[in-house]
Structure formats: structure tokens, C-alpha cells
DOZAMAR-873164 format. One record per residue (C-alpha): residue in three letters; x, z negated, y negated. Coordinates in steps of 0.25 Angstrom, whole numbers, padded with zeros to 4 digits, always signed. Last residue first. Layout:
BEGIN
alaXZY
...
//
This chain:
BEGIN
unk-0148-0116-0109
unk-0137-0123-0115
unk-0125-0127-0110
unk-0116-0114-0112
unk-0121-0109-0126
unk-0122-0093-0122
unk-0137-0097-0116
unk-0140-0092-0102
unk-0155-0095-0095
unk-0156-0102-0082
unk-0168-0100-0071
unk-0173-0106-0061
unk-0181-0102-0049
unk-0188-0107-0036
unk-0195-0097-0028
unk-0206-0098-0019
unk-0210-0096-0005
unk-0222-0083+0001
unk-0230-0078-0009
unk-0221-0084-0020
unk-0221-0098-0027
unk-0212-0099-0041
unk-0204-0111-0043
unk-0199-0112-0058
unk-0186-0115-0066
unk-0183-0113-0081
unk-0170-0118-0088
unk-0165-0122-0076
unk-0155-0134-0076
unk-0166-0148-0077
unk-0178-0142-0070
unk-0170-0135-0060
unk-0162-0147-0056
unk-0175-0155-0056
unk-0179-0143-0045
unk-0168-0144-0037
unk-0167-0159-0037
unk-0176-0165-0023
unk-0166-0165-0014
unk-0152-0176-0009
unk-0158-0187-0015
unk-0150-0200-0018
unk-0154-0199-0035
unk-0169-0200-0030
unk-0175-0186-0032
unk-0186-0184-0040
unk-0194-0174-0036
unk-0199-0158-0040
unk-0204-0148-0031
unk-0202-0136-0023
unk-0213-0126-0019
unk-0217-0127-0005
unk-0222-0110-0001
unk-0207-0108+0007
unk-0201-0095+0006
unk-0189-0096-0003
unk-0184-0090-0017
unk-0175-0095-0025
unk-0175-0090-0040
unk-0165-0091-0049
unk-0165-0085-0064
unk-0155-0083-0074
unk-0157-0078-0086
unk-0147-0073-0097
unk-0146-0075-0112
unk-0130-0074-0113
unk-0127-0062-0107
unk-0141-0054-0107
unk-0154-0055-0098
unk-0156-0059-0082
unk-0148-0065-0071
unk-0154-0067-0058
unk-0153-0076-0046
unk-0162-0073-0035
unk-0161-0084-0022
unk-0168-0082-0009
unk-0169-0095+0001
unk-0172-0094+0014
unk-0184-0101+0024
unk-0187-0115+0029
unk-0188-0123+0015
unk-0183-0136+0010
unk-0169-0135+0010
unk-0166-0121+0010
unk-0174-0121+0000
unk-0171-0132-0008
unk-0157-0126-0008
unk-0160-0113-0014
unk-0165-0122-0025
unk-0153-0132-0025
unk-0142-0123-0026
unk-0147-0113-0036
unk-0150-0124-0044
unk-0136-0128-0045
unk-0131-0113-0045
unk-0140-0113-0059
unk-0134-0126-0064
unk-0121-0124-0062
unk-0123-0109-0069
unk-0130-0116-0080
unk-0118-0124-0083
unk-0109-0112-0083
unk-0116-0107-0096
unk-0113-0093-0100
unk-0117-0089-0087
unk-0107-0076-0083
unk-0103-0082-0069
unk-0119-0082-0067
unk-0122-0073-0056
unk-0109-0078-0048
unk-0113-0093-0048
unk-0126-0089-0045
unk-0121-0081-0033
unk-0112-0093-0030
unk-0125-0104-0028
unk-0131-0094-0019
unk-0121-0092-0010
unk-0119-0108-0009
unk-0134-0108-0006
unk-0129-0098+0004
unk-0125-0110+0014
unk-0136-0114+0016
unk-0136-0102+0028
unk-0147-0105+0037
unk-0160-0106+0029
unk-0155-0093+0022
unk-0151-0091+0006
unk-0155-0078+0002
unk-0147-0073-0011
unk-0152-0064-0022
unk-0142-0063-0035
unk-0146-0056-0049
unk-0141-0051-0061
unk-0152-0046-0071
unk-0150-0032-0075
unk-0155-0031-0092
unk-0141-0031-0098
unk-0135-0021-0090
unk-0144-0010-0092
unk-0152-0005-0081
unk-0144-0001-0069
unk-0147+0011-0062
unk-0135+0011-0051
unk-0133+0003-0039
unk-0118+0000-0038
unk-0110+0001-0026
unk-0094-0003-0027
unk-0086-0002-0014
unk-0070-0008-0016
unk-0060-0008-0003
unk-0046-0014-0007
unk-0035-0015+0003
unk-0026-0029+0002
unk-0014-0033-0005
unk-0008-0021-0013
unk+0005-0014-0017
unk+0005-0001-0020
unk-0003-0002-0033
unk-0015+0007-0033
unk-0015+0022-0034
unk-0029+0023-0030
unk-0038+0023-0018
unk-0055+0029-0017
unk-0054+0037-0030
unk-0052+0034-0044
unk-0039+0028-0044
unk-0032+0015-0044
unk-0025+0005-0056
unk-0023-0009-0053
unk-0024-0016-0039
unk-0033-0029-0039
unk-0041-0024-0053
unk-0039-0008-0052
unk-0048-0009-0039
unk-0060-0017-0046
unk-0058-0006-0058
unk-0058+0005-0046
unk-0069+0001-0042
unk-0077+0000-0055
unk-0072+0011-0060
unk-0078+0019-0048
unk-0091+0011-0051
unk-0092+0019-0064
unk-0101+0011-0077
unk-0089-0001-0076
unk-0094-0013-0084
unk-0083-0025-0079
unk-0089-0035-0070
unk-0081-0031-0057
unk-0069-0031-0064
unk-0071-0045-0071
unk-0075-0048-0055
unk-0063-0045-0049
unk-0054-0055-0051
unk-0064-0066-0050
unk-0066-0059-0037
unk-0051-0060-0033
unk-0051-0074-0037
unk-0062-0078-0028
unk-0057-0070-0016
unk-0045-0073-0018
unk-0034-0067-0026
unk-0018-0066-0023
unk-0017-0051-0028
unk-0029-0047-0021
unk-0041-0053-0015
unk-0053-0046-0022
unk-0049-0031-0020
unk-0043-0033-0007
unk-0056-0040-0002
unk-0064-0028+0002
unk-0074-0024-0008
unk-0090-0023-0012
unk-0095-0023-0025
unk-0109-0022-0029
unk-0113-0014-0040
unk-0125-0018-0049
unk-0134-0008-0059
unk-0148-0007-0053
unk-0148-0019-0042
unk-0141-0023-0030
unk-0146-0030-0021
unk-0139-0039-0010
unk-0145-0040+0004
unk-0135-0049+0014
unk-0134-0046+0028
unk-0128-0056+0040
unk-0116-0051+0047
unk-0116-0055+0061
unk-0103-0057+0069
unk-0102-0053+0084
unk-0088-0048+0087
unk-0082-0058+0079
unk-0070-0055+0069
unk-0072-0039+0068
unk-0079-0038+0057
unk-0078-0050+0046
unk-0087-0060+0048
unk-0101-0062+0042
unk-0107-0062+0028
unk-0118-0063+0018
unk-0116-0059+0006
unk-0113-0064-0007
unk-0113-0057-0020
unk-0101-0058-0030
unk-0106-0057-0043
unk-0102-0047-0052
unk-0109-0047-0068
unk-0110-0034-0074
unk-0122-0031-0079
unk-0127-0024-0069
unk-0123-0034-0058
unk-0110-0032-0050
unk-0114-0038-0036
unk-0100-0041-0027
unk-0099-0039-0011
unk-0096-0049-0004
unk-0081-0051+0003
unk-0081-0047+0016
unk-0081-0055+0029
unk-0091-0046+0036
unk-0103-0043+0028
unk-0116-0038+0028
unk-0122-0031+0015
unk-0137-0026+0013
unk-0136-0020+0001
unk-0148-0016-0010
unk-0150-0007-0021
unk-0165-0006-0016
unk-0161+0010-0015
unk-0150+0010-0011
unk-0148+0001+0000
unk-0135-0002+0004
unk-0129-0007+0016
unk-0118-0017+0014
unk-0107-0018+0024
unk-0095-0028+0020
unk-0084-0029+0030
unk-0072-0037+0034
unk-0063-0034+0045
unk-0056-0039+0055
unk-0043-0036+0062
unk-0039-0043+0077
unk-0024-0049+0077
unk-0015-0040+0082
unk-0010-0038+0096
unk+0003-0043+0101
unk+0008-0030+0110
unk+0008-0027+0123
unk-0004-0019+0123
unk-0011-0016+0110
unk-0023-0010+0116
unk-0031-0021+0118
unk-0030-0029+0103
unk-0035-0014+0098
unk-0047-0015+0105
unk-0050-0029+0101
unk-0048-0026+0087
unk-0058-0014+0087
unk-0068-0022+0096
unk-0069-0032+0086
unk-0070-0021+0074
unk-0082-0015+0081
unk-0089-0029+0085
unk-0088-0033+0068
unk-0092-0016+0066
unk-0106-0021+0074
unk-0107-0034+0065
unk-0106-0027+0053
unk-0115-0015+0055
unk-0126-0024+0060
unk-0126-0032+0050
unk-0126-0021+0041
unk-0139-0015+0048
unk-0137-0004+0059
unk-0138+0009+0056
unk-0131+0016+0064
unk-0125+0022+0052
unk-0119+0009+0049
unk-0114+0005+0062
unk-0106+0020+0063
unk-0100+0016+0047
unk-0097+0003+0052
unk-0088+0008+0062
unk-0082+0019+0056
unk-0078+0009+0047
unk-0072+0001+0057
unk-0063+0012+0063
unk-0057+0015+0051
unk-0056+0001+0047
unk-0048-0002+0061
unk-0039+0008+0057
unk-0035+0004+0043
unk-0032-0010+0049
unk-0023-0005+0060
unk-0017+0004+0049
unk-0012-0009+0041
unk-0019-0016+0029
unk-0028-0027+0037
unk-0041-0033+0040
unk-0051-0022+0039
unk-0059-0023+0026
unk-0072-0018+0023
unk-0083-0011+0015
unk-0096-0004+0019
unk-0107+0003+0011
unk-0119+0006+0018
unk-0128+0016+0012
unk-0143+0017+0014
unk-0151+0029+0019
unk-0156+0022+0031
unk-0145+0030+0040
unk-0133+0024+0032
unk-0123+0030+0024
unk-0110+0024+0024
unk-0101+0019+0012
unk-0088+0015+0018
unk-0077+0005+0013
unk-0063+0001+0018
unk-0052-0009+0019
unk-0041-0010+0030
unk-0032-0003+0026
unk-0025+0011+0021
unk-0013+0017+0013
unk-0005+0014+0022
unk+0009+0006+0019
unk+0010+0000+0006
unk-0002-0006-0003
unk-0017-0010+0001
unk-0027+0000+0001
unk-0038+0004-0010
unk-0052+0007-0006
unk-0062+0010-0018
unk-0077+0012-0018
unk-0088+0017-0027
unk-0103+0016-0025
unk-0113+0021-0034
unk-0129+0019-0030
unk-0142+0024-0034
unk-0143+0034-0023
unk-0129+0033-0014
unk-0119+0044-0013
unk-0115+0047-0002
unk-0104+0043-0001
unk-0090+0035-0004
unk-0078+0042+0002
unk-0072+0038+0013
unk-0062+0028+0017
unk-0055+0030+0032
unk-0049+0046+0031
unk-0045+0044+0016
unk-0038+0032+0021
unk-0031+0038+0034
unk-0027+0049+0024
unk-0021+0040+0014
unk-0013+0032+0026
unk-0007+0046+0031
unk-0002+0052+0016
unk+0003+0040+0013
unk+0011+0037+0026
unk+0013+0052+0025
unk+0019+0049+0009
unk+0027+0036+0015
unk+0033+0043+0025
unk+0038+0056+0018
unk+0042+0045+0006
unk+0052+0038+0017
unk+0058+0051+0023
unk+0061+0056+0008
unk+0066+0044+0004
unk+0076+0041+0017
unk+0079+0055+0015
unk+0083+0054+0001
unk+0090+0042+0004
unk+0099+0050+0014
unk+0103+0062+0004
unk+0104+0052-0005
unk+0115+0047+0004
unk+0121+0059+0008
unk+0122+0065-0008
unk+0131+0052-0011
unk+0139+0054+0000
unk+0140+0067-0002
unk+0146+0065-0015
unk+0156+0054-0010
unk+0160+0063+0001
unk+0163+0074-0009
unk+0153+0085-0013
unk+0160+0093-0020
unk+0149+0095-0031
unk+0150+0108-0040
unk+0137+0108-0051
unk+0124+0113-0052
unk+0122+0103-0039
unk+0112+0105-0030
unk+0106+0094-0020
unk+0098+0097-0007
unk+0093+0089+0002
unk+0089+0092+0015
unk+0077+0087+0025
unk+0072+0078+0036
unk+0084+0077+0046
unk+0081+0068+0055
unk+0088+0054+0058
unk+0078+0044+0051
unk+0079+0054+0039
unk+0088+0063+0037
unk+0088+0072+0023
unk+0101+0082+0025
unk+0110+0085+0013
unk+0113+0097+0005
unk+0121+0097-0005
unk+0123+0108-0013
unk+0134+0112-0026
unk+0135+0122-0037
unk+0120+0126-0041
unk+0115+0138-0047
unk+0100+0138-0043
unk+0100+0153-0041
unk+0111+0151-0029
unk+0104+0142-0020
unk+0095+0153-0015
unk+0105+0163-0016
unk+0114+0154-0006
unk+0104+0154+0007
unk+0109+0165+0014
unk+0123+0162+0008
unk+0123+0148+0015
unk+0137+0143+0017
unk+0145+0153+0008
unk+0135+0151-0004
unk+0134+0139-0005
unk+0149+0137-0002
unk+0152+0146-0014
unk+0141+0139-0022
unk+0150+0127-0022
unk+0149+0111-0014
unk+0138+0114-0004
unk+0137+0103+0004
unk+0127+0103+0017
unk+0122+0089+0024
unk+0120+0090+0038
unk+0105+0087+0044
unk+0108+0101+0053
unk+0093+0107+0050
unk+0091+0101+0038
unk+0103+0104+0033
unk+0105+0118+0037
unk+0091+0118+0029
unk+0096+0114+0018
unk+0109+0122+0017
unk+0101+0136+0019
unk+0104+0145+0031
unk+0089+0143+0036
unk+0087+0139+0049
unk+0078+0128+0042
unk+0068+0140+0037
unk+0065+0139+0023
unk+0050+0133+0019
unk+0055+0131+0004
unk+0069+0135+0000
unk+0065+0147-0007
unk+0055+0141-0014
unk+0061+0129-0018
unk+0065+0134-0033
unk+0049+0136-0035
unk+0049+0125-0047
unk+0061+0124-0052
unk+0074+0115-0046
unk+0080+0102-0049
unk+0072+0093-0039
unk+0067+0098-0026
unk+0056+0093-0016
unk+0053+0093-0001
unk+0058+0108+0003
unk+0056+0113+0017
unk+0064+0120+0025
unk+0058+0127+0039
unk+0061+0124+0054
unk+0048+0112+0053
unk+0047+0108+0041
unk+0059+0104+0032
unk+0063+0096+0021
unk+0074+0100+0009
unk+0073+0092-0004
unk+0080+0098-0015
unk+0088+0094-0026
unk+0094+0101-0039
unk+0105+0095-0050
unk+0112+0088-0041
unk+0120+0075-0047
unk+0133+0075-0045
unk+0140+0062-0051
unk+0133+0053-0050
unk+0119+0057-0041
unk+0107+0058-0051
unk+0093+0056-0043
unk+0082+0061-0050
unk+0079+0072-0040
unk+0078+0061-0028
unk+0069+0054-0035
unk+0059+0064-0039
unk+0061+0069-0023
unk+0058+0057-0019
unk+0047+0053-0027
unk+0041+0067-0022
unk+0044+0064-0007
unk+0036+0049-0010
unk+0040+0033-0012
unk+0052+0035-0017
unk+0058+0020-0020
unk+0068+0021-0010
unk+0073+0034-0016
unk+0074+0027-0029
unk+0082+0015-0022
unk+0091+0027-0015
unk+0094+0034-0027
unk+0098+0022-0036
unk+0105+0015-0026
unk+0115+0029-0023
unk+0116+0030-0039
unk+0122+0017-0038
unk+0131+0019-0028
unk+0135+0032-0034
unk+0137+0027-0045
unk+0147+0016-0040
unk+0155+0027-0034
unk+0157+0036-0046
unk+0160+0022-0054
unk+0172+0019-0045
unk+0173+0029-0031
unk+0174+0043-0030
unk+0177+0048-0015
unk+0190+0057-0014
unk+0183+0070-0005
unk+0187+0080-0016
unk+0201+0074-0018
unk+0204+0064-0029
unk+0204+0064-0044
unk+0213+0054-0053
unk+0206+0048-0065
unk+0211+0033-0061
unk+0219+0034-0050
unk+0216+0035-0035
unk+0219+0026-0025
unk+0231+0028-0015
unk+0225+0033-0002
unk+0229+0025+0012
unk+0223+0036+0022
unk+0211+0030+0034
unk+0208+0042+0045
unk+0196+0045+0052
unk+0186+0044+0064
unk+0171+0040+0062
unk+0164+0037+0074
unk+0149+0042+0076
unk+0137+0036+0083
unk+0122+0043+0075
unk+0118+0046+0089
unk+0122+0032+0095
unk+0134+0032+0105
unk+0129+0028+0120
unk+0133+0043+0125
unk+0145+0045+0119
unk+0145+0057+0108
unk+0150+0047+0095
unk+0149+0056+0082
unk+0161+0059+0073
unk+0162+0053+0060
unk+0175+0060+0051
unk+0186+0051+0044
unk+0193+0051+0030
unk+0197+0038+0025
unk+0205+0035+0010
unk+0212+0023+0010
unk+0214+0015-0004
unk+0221+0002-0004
unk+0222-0015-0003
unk+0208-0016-0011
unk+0206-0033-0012
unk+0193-0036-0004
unk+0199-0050+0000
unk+0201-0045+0014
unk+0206-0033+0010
unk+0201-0019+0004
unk+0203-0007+0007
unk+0197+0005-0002
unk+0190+0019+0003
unk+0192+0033+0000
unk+0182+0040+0008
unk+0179+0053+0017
unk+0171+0055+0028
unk+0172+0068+0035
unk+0160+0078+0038
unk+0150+0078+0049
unk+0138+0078+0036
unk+0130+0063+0040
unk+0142+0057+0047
unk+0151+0061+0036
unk+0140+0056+0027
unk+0139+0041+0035
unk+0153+0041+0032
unk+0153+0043+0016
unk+0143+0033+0016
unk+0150+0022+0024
unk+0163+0027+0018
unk+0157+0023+0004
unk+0150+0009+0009
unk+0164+0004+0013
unk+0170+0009+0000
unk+0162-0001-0008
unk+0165-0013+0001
unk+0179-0009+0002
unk+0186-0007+0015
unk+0191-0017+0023
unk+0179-0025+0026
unk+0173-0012+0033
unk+0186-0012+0044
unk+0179-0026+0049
unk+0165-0023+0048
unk+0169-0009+0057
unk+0174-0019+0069
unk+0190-0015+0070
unk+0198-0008+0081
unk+0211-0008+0080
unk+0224+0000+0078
unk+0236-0010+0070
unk+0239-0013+0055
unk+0231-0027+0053
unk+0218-0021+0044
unk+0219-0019+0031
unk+0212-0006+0032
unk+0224+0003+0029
unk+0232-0004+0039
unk+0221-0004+0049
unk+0220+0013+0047
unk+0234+0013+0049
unk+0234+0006+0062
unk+0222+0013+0069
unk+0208+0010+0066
unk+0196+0008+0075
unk+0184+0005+0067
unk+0172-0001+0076
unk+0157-0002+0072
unk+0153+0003+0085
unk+0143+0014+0082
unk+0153+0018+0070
unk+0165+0018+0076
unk+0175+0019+0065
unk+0189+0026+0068
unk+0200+0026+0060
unk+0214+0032+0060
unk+0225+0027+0048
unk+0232+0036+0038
unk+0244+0029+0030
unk+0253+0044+0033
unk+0262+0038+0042
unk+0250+0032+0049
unk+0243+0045+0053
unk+0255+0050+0059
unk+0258+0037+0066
unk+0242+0038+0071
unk+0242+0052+0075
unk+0255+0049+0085
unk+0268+0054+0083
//
């Protein structure tokens, strides 16, 4: 008689799955039992899956997969179902995974060989062999308990948050009491992290040899998982080992290997105070944290050098702010934008110049990536060899503009193949500072300007003069603009990160900012860190916070202030604009910086009037003069009784005066405009020109002056 007529006169059918193939080969019995028309055949795997049910389908997945992991036999009570998914019986299937050796199998290729039995189901309360899975509410919390554990895993973010979450874990049923976290270094055993044991229990287990006759380090060395069920087998298994175990007074081990991306990384250890048997459904269970842990453990160990690499690149390409500078304070943040490495485009630089001035440099690389990080590096470096050269600001821009071109170009040619990326630019702003006079001569490359917070509080963006940002042409000029700085104001200077953020433009960023900005802070670190804390909440101290994890853009921040302020109330606030022959275009400028220095006026009708007259005097000059035109606004006295007073300045000897123009004439009303808005105007010769001037004085009833 043949093994098959045995097998079916006691309802026990042959099955083998081809797992490479996706093939099940059964014989007739094991059809019969399936469902399937009661003959041998060969059936696609989606077909022979349908007649199981769903829930059972994913059990023998994972008891399988274990038997694969640990050589052993899979084990499994499963229920068919019909086409309609009625349950027509119970069978129960035991089978044993056998690697394929052909040459063109795959390394992980096995086929699973195995017997399918008819089993009659349990009754209510009746118990079941040692290897009898448990389904019903046992099954269903370990579903649940598997989601939970592997969504907090997923959520660890480092080897210690790991471990926490790892020790928190409450498997149902048998939950261990103790865990430990096996790695290892070279020949030699390592441990990671342990939970349910003292302080100092680690020591004889730390730095132990891998040849070790110690379950974990069999593990780690063999990638199989180790089950030690009693003391006894403890005990009989390793005794060189057992009285180190011993003192700890536990029943039950398992030691399961940690693979990651094929490798072996580690063990894991769990201890039970009391027995566990260990059946398939248990080491299921155990298997597949086993697995989750790994994955967890591999992820976070990536993520903390990926940490660990990008802050080091960071410290290594923004430094520290120095030397000091006489008379001056200058404080500086630079916070990177969210995810990935913890570096950009942005930066700043304070560098030393061989005059004895300071230059303070700030700028933004287009981009967030590495490639964007490198080419600041090599920028920077740049600027700071132009700089210490010598060379004027202009100079120092337009230079680094040809540096950054050839950089882009260079790295065009070298890609090969490959569909090169579009050139980078970057935006810079290089002011060279004067201690002494207070002064900076800033050139700028497609940066935002800079901001002048007056002593007594009130921020005003100032404008400078500009060029393109580096990189776009290799010949660019970048014209110079002075601005001064007197006793008591900070200037501002920043990347646009901290102004366009969170859906904001240019405009709405700044009004955005500006109540910041205007705030009374005695300590310019506060300062930055309050301009930083109002895009992105809450950082530290120092150079990079613990900001949210999620942002927009990289943020670089500089603050200078001159010191030796007088008291607040007696500083005058002031503007000083040149106005060329050649760039009309500045009256424009003009009419903005008034704007700026009177956003407090109590009466909006004397600021019309005041940027009016400014208008039309620097106007005239440009009209009927050959030379430039210098405007002086300043602010004098308390809130509410203030002065304001205009002067133009130009160099021609002809003094303006008074006509009557006919109602088509396009000149001849600055100076009736003066007389009817100003509340005292006047033109003063000088040795070489004149000046014009008006001035406006507050009242706290709008309307009346």
C-alpha cells in the first residue's frame, strides 16, 4: 500500500507549497479537505489561500515565517471556509520549510512540505495540546497588542526611546519581567540597554567574548532564536553560564536574534519569573517584536549618526562670534530647517579685517540639501579670503559672484551622463563696520536690508543699495551704501526665513516682526532669540535650539548694537539718504524712509504732507540742479510733542524761489506747498550749495498743528 492510501485512511492529506513559485501541490485528501474537487493537482497559492480563513490565513503566515526563522516545525489549527465564507471544518497542519539548493533558486527560496488532518473543534473550557494554538479573545489581544507595539516602535525616534518602549511593552498573557538588549563589537558582546534589572546587573555580561557558551552570544553568532522553558534546561544547556542567570531567579528565557536588512545585529533577551512553554503562538509573538525591535533599533542608530554627522558638519561651518568688537555687541542665531540634516544654506560670519574694522557677512545659498550646505562652505571661505585681502565690500561681492559661478559650472562638468541640476545662487549682505564713527558700509546681493532700531525703540527698515544675488552673472556690481549708527541703535540683519515664514511675505513678514523688534530688550541675546521664538516658538540660548521639527526655510539673525546710549527720550531719530542724478528713482526711497520714521505720528495727515514735500524738494533738485541730492530726517523730543525736520541738501549756489503757476503748470509749487503744510520752512545757503528744510511739529489732536 502506498504512503498516500495510508495517509487517506486516516483523513490525512500531503501538501507542498512552493514558496518562490507561488504554487501548492496537493494530493487528494488534502483537496478534499480544502474544498477543492478530490483529485492530486497543482493549485496557484491565491487559490488555496481563499480556502482558509482570512484570520487564520495571516496565523500560518506567521507561524511559517518562525519555522523558517528557528528550522523547526510549523504548527497551526486552521478553518475552511467555502465560497460563501461559511466554515465547512476544522484541520490542523503540521509541515517543515526546507531550503531550495538549485542553482537559480533565491537565497531565502524554501518549500514547505507537510500533512493536512480533519480535527473535530474544541469545546468550550476544554484544553489542547501544548502546540494547540489559542484563538478567540486570546487571539484578538495579541493582534491588538502587536499594533500597539509596532506603532510605538515606529514612533521611537532614539536607542533610548527604544529601549523605554520596548520595557513598557505588556505582551497578554506572559508578559517578562526583565529585558535586555544584546549588541556586539567586533568578537565581543555588548549590552545596548536593559529594563527590569539594578543598576550594575549588566556587568558580567558586558564586553563578553561572542565564543562565549552564553545563550546570547550563541545567538548572535548563529542568528537562531534560543528557548529556555525551566531552569533545568537552563541549567543543562549552558552551565558555564547558568550562575550568572541563576541569582536573578527566573523560570523561563527566550532569546531571539535582532536582524536587520539580513544581518544579525544583536539579541534580545526576555525573562519570565514564571514558566512559559513557549508554544508556536508564543514564539510568534516573541518573533515578531523580536523583528520590530530591530527594525526600531536599526532606524533610531541611523537616525542618531545622521544626527550626530549633520550637527557636526554644522558646528564645523558656523562659528562662533569674535572678537569682541570696542563699543559694539553683536549676537547671532542660525537655526535649520526641519527633517533630514541638520544643515543649509544659511550662514553668517564675522571676520576681522586688516584696517582694524570688522566685517559682518550674512547670506543664503539657495536650497536646504547637502549640495547647498557644501557650496556655503566653500563660499564663505570665499568671502572671508576676499575680506582679509582687503578689498572694499564691492569688491568682496562681485569677486565671491565669479567664485560661486565657476563653482556651479564646475560642478555642471563633472556629472557625466546624467541630467545636470539647475545652477545654485545665493544672496548676500557684507557690511564692513566701523567702530569707531559707528558706521557700515553694506553692499548687497539680492538680500533683504537690513533694519535700524533706534534708541528709543522705533525699527525702520533701511534701504540700501543693491545688486544681484551671487553667482547669477559673472560680472555684477554692487554699489555701497553708508548707514550710521548712533549711541544706543542696533541694526538688524537676517536671511529671509525669518521674515517669510508660515505663508508671510515680505511685507506681512516684517509687520510681523517689527512689534518684536520694537520691544525694550537691555540683552541683544534676548533680542535674537525673541525674533527667533516669533516664526518658530521656543529655542535656547546658544547658536541652535530645540525648535519645532517642522520648518520652512533656514533662519540666520546678526544683531550689532552700538552701545553708550543716552536716555531714550532725548536720542533724536534720524534717516540720511543720497539721491543721485542717475537713479530718480530713489525719491521713491526717500518718500518710504519718512514714511518708516513716522509710522508712530499721531496725525496721519502730517505724514501725507511731510512725504509730499519730501517729494517735491529732492525733486527740484534733481530737476533744476547738476549735482546729488542728501536728505536728513530727524525726529526730536517726547511722544506726543515731537519735531520733525527735513533738510535737503544740494550743491548748487541758486536759491529757489516763489511763483505762481498757472493751473496747467507741471513746476513752480514746492515752495507754496511748504508755506501752506509746514509749520516752519527756510532755505539756508552753505559754503558750497544750500539746503532746504521744513519742519512739522506733533500734536495728540490729529488735525491740528
Amino acid at each position: 500500500m502506498r504512503t498516500e492510501e495510508v495517509l487517506a485512511a486516516i483523513a490525512t492529506g500531503l501538501w507542498r507549497w512552493d514558496n518562490a513559485a507561488g504554487t501548492v501541490t496537493l494530493d487528494a485528501e488534502a483537496a478534499r479537505l480544502l474544498g477543492l474537487p478530490p483529485e492530486p493537482g497543482s493549485y496557484r497559492e491565491s487559490a488555496v489561500r481563499s480556502r482558509f480563513h482570512p484570520v487564520d490565513w495571516n496565523e500560518i503566515y506567521g507561524v511559517v515565517n518562525l519555522a523558517v526563522a528557528e528550522g523547526s516545525l510549523a504548527e497551526a489549527r486552521l478553518r475552511i471556509v467555502d465560497e460563501r465564507g461559511q466554515v465547512l471544518r476544522t484541520v490542523r497542519s503540521r509541515s517543515k520549510p526546507v531550503f531550495r539548493t538549485d542553482e537559480d533558486a533565491d537565497s531565502e527560496a524554501y518549500v514547505l512540505y507537510g500533512t493536512l488532518q480533519e480535527v473535530a473543534e474544541p469545546q468550550p473550557g476544554a484544553t489542547d495540546a501544548a502546540h494547540t494554538p489559542i484563538t478567540g479573545d486570546w487571539r484578538r489581544s495579541r493582534e491588538a497588542f502587536l499594533l500597539d507595539a509596532g506603532r510605538a516602535l515606529a514612533e521611537a525616534r532614539s536607542t533610548a526611546e527604544v529601549l523605554r518602549v520596548a520595557g513598557s511593552l505588556s505582551m497578554p498573557g506572559f508578559s517578562p519581567d526583565g529585558l535586555a538588549v544584546f549588541g556586539s563589537a567586533g568578537e565581543r558582546l555588548t549590552i545596548i540597554g536593559h529594563h527590569g534589572h539594578s543598576m550594575g546587573d549588566e556587568e558580567p555580561f558586558t564586553d563578553m567574548p561572542l565564543d562565549t557558551d552564553y545563550p546570547a552570544a550563541e545567538v548572535v553568532r548563529t542568528g537562531r532564536a534560543i528557548y529556555l522553558p525551566s531552569p533545568e534546561e537552563y541549567r543543562r544547556r549552558y552551565p558555564a553560564t547558568w550562575p550568572l542567570a541563576r541569582r536573578f531567579g527566573r523560570q523561563s528565557w527566550a532569546f531571539l536574534p535582532l536582524v536587520s536588512s539580513g544581518r544579525t545585529m544583536g539579541a534580545w533577551m526576555a525573562g519570565f519569573q514564571h514558566p512559559v512553554g513557549f508554544s508556536p503562538d508564543e514564539r510568534a509573538v516573541l518573533s515578531t517584536v523580536a523583528r520590530m525591535l530591530a527594525q526600531a533599533l536599526a532606524r533610531a542608530g541611523a537616525a542618531e549618526t545622521e544626527r550626530e554627522l549633520s550637527l557636526g558638519l554644522q558646528r564645523s561651518m558656523m562659528p562662533t562670534l569674535g572678537p569682541e568688537i570696542p563699543g559694539m555687541t553683536v549676537a547671532a542665531r542660525y537655526v535649520p530647517t526641519g527633517g533630514g540634516l541638520q544643515v543649509g544654506g544659511d550662514w553668517y560670519d564675522m571676520i576681522p579685517l586688516p584696517n582694524g574694522r570688522i566685517a559682518l557677512v550674512i547670506g543664503d545659498v539657495q536650497g536646504h540639501d547637502v549640495r547647498a550646505a557644501g557650496l556655503m562652505g566653500q563660499l564663505r571661505i570665499a568671502l572671508r579670503a576676499y575680506a582679509s585681502e582687503g578689498h572694499r565690500p564691492d569688491a568682496v561681492l562681485a569677486r565671491a559672484s565669479r567664485f560661486l559661478s565657476g563653482l556651479t559650472d564646475a560642478y555642471e562638468s563633472v556629472e557625466g551622463d546624467a541630467e545636470p541640476p539647475a545652477p545654485r545662487f545665493a544672496t548676500c549682505l557684507y557690511a564692513e563696520v566701523d567702530p569707531e564713527a559707528g558706521t557700515l558700509d553694506i553692499a548687497r546681493a539680492g538680500h533683504p536690508d537690513p533694519v535700524v532700531i533706534s534708541a528709543d525703540g522705533t525699527a525702520v527698515i533701511r534701504q540700501t543699495a543693491g545688486g544681484l544675488p551671487l553667482g547669477i552673472e559673472t560680472d555684477s556690481d554692487y554699489p555701497t551704501t553708508r548707514v550710521v549708527l548712533e549711541p544706543g541703535e542696533t541694526i538688524m540683519l537676517c536671511t529671509d526665513g525669518l521674515i517669510e515664514t508660515g505663508g508671510h511675505d515680505m511685507a506681512t513678514g516684517w509687520t510681523r516682526l517689527r512689534p518684536v523688534l520694537e520691544k525694550p530688550v537691555e540683552d541683544l541675546e534676548q533680542l535674537a532669540d525673541a525674533l527667533v521664538q516669533a516664526v518658530h516658538g521656543p529655542t535656547s540660548h546658544y547658536t541652535t535650539g530645540p525648535l519645532a521639527d517642522r520648518r520652512e526655510d533656514d533662519i540666520a539673525v546678526l544683531v550689532l548694537r552700538r552701545e553708550s546710549a543716552p536716555a531714550p527720550e532725548a536720542a533724536p531719530r534720524r534717516s540720511v539718504l543720497t539721491i543721485a542724478q542717475a537713479e530718480p528713482e530713489r525719491i521713491s526711497v526717500g518718500r518710504q524712509l519718512v514714511r518708516e520714521l513716522l509710522h508712530d505720528w499721531s496725525d496721519p495727515e502730517q505724514v501725507d504732507s511731510a512725504v509730499l514735500m519730501v517729494s517735491e524738494m529732492a525733486t527740484n533738485v534733481l530737476v533744476h540742479t547738476d549735482g546729488d541730492a542728501l536728505m536728513v530726517a530727524e525726529i526730536s523730543g517726547g511722544q506726543g510733542e515731537r519735531r520733525l525736520r527735513v533738510e535737503v541738501a544740494d550743491a548748487s549756489d541758486e536759491l529757489p524761489h516763489k511763483r505762481r503757476p498757472g493751473e496747467m503748470a507741471s513746476s513752480g509749487r514746492g515752495l507754496v506747498l511748504m508755506e501752506m503744510l509746514a509749520d516752519a520752512w527756510g532755505v539756508d545757503p552753505r559754503g558750497e550749495g544750500k539746503s532746504i528744510w521744513f519742519e512739522l511739529y506733533e500734536s495728540d489732536e490729529p488735525g491740528i498743528s
